[in-house]
NUSEMI-547812 format. One record per residue: residue in three letters; x, y, z of N, C-alpha, C in turn. Coordinates in steps of 0.001 Angstrom, whole numbers, padded with zeros to 6 digits, always signed. Layout:
ALAXYZXYZXYZ/...
***
This chain:
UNK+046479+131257+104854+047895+130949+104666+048701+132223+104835/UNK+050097+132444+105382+050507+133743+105894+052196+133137+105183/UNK+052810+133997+104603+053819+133780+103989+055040+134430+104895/UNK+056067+133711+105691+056972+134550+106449+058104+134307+105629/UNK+059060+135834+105328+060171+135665+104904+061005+135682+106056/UNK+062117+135266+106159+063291+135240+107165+064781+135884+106469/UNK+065271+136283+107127+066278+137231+106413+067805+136410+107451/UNK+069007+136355+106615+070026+135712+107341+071089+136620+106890/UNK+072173+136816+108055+073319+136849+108030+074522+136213+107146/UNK+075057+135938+105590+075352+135033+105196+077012+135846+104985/UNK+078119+135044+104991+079818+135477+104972+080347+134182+104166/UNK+080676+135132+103612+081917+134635+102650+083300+134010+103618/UNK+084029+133227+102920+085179+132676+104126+086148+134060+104705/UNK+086333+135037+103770+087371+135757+103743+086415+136832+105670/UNK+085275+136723+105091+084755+137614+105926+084576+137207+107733/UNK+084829+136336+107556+084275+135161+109247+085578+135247+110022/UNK+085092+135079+111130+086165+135654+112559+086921+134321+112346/UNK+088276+134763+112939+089191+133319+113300+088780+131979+113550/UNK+087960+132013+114822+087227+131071+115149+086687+130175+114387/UNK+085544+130673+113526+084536+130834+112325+085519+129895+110859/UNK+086302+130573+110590+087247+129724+109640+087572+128299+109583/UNK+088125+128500+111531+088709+127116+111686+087594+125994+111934/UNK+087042+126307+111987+085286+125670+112041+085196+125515+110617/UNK+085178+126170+109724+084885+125963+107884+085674+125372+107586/UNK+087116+125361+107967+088419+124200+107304+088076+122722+108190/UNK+087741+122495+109289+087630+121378+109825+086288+120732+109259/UNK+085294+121567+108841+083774+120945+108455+084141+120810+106900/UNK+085076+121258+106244+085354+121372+104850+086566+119981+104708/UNK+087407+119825+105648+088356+118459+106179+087454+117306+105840/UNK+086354+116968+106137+085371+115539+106469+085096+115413+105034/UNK+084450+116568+104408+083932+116519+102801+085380+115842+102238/UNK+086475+116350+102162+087250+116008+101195+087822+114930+100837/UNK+087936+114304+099944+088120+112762+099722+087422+111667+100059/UNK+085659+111899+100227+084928+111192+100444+084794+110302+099193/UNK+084880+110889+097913+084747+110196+096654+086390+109432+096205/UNK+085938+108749+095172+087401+108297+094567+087907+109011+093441/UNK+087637+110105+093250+088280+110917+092110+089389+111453+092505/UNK+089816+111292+093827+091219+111915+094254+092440+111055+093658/UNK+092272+109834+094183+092751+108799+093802+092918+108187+092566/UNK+091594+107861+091820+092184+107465+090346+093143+107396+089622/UNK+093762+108974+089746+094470+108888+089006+095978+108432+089187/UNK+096248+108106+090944+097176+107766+091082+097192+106253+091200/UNK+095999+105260+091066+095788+104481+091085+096368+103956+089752/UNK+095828+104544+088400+096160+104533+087387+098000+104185+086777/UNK+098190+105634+087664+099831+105823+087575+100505+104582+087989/UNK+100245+103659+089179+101037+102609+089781+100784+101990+089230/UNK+099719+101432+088771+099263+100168+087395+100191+100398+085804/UNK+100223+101597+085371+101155+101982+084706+102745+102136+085060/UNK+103625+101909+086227+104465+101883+086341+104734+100457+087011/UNK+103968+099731+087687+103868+098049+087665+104150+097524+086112/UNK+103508+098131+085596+103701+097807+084166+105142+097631+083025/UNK+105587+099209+083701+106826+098600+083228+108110+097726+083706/UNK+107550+098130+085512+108301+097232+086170+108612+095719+085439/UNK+107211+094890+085072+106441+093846+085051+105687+092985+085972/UNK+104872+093884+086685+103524+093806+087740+102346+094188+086447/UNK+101973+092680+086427+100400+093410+085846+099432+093677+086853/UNK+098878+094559+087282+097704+095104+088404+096547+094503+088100/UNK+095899+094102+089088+094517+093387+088477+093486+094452+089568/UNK+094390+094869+091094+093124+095426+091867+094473+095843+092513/UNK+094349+097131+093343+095412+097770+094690+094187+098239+095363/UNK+094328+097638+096819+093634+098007+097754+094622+099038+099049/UNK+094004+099680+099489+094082+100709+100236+093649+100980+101476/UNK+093615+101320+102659+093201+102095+103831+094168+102919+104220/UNK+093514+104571+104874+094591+105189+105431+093517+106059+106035/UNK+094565+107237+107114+096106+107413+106936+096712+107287+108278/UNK+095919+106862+109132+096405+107255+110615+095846+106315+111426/UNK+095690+104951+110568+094692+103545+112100+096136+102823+111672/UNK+095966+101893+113301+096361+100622+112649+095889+099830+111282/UNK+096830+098842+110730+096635+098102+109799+096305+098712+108346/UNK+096312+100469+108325+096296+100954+107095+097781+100757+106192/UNK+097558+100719+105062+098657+100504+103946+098142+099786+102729/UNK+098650+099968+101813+097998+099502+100074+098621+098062+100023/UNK+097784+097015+098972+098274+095542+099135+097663+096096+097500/UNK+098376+094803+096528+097961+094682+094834+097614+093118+095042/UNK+096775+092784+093918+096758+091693+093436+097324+091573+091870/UNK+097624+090597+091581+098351+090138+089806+099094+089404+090068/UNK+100194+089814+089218+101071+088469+088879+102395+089425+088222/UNK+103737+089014+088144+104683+089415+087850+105913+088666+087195/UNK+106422+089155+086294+107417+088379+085503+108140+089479+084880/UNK+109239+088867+084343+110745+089668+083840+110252+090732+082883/UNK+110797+092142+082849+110259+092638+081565+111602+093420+081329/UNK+111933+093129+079870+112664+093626+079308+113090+094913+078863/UNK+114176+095883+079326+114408+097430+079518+113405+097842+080371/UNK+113047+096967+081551+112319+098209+082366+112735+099181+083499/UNK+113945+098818+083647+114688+099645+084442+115258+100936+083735/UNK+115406+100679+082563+115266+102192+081352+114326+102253+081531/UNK+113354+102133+080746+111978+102561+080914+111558+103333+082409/UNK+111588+103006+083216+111223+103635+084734+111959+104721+084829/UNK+112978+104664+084869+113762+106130+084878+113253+107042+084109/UNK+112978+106799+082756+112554+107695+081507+110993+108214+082447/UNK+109992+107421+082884+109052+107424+083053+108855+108358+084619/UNK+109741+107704+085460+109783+108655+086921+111378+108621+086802/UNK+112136+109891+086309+113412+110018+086487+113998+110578+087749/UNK+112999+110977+088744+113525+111436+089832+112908+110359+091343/UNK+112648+109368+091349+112108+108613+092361+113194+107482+092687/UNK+113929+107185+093187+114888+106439+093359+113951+105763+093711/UNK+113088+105461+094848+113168+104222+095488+112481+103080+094215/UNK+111721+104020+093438+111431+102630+092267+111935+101997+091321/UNK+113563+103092+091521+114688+102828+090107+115057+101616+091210/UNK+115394+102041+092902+115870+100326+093457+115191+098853+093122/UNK+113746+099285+093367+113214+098129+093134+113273+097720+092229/UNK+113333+098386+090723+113513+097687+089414+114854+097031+089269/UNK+115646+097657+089651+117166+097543+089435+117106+095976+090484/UNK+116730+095985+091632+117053+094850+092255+116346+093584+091867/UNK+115038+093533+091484+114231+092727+090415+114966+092289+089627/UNK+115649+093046+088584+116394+092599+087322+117916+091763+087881/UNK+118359+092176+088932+119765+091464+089526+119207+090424+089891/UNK+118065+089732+090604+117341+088377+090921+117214+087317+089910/UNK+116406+088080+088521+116413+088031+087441+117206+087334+086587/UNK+118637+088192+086492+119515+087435+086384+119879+086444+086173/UNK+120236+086001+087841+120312+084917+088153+119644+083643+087811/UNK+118740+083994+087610+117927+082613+086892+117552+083086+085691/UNK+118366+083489+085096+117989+083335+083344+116514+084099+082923/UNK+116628+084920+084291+114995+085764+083697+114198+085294+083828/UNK+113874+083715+084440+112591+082557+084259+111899+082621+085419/UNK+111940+083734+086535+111427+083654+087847+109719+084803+087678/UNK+108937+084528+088092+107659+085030+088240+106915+084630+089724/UNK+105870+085480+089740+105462+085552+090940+103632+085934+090459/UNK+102808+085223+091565+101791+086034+091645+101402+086464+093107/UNK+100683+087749+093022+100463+088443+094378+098699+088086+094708/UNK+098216+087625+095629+097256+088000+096417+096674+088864+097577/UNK+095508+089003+097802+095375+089750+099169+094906+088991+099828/UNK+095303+088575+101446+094583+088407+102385+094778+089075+103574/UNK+093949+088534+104817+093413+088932+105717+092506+089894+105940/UNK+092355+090502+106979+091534+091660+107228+092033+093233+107100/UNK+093335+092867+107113+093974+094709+106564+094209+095034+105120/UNK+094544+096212+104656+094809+096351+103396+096369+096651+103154/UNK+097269+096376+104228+098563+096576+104215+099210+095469+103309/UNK+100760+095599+102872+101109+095082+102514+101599+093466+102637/UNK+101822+093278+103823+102197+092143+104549+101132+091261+104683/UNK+099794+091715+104329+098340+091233+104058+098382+090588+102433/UNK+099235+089810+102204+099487+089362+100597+100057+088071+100690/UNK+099640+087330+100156+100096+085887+099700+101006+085922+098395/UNK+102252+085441+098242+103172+085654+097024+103854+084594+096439/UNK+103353+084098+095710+104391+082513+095458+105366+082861+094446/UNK+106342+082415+094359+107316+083088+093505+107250+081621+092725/UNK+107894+081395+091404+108048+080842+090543+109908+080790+089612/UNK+110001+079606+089779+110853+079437+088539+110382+079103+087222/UNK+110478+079953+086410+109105+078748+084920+110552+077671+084550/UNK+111932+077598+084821+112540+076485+084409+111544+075024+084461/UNK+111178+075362+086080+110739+074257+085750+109617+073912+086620/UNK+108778+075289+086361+107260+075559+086855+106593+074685+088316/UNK+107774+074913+089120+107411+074544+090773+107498+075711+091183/UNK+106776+076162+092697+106974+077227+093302+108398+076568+094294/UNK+108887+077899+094546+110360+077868+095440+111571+077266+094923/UNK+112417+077159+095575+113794+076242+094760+114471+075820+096222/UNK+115177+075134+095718+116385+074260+096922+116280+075798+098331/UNK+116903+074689+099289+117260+075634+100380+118680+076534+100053/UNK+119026+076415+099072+120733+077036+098715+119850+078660+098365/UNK+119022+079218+097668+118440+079672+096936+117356+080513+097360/UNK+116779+079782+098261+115189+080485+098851+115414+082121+099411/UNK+116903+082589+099672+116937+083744+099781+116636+085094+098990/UNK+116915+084282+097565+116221+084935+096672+114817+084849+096229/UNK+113614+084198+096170+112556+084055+097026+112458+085152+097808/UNK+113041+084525+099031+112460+086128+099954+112613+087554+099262/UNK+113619+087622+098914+114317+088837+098412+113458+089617+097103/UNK+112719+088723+096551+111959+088976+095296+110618+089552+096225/UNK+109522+088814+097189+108579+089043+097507+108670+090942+098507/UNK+109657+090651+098931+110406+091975+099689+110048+093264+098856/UNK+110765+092765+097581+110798+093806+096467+109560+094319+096042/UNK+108200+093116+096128+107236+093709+095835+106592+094107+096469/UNK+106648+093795+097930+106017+094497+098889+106233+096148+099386/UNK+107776+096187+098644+108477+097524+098494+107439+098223+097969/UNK+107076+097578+096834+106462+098661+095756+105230+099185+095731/UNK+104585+098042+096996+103358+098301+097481+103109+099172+098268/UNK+104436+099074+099878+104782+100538+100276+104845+101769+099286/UNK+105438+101620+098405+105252+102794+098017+104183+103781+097467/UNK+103344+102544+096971+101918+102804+096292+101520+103658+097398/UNK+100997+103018+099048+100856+104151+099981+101465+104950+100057/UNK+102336+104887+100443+103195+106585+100494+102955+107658+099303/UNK+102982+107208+098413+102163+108216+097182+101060+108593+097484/UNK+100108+107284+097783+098261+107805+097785+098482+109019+099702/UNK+098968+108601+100282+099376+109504+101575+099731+110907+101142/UNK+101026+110995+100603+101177+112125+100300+099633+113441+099131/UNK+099295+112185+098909+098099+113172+098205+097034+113261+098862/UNK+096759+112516+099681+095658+112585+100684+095931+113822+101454/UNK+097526+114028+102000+097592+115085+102946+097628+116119+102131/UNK+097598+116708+101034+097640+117661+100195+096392+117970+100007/UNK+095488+117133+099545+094462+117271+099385+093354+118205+100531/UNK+093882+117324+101652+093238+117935+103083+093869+118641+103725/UNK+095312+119741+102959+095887+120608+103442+094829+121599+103811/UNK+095466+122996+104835+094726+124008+105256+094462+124787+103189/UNK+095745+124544+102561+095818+125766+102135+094693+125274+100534/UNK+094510+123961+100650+093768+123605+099533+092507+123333+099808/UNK+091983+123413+101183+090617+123397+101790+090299+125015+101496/UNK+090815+126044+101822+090574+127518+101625+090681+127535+100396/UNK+092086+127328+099353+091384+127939+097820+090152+126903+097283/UNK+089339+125927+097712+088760+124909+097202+087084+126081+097874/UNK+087073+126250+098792+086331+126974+099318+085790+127875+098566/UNK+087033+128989+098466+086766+130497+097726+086495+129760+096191/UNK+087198+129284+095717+086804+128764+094025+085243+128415+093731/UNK+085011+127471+095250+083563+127475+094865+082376+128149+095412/UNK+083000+129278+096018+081934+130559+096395+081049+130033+097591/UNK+081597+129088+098323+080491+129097+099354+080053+129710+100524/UNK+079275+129825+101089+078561+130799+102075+078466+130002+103360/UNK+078804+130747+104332+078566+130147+105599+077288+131392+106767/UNK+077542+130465+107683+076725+131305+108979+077490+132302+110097/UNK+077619+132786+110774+078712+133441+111826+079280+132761+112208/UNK+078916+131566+112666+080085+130345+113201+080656+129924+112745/UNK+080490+129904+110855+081594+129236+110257+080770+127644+109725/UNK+079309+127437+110197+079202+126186+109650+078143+126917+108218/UNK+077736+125719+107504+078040+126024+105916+076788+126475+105617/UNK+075808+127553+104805+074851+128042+104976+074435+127401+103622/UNK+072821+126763+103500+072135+126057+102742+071282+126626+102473/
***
């Protein structure tokens, strides 16, 4: 039996040629956000602000960031909730577009004595929003839809929640691209001390 040691060249990120880098940020790009710990917590956050809307979340589905048919769809159910348009502000005081949607919810609202509810489904094959089945509800008098005088509000309600579903993506987007920024692939790198080869791919 003959024992050979082999001896390697090993660089730190700071140390590797231009080339070499952009090779470690693009092979370090694929790793990131393979798991769901990126997400959670913003998953969390929209279930908690459905909440005060009055969206109870049962599931938000997702694809992104750059195919066709990517965008977030929820499933639950929704009904009037009382001060949640205070509440939301207190909660995200700087996001308009969710102070609109609450604010326009509650003007629908209104109108029918507060008695209007909805539940959301997902279908088809995308995870976009427009991929949702939505029956809206009067509980006056627990039929889906109302007269043709009326059904505009109907539309106008399902709109609103599909709003909010857009927005769910546009949040999980904006953190996705942060996440897989240049400048959080390099400090994610150096934090965790890893070693590469001259080319820049990752040394094991």
């Amino acid at each position: 039996m003959k024992t050979i040691t082999k001896e390697y060249q090993v660089f730190y990120f700071d140390e590797l040629s231009d080339e070499a880098k952009e090779k470690a940020i693009e092979k370090a790009r694929e790793w990131a956000c393979t798991d769901n710990f990126w997400h959670d917590f913003l998953i969390d956050d929209a279930k908690e602000i459905g909440r005060i809307i009055g969206i109870d979340i049962k599931n938000i589905y997702f694809s992104g960031f750059s195919s066709q048919g990517d965008g977030a769809s929820l499933e639950g159910s929704y009904k009037y909730r009382k001060g949640s348009v205070k509440e939301l502000k207190k909660y995200a005081p700087k996001d308009k577009e969710l102070h609109r949607i609450a604010l326009e919810l509650s003007k629908i609202q209104r109108k029918f004595f507060y008695q209007l509810s909805a539940t959301v489904k997902q279908s088809g094959h995308y995870m976009h929003e427009l991929c949702t089945d939505i029956d809206v509800y009067n509980d006056a008098d627990n039929r889906p839809g109302w007269s043709n005088e009326i059904n505009e509000y109907e539309d106008a309600a399902k709109d609103l929640l599909r709003d909010f579903m857009c927005w769910i993506y546009k949040m999980l987007e904006r953190e996705f691209e942060h996440q897989t920024s240049d400048e959080v692939l390099i400090e994610n790198i150096k934090i965790n001390g890893y070693e590469f080869n001259t080319d820049g791919s990752l040394f094991y």
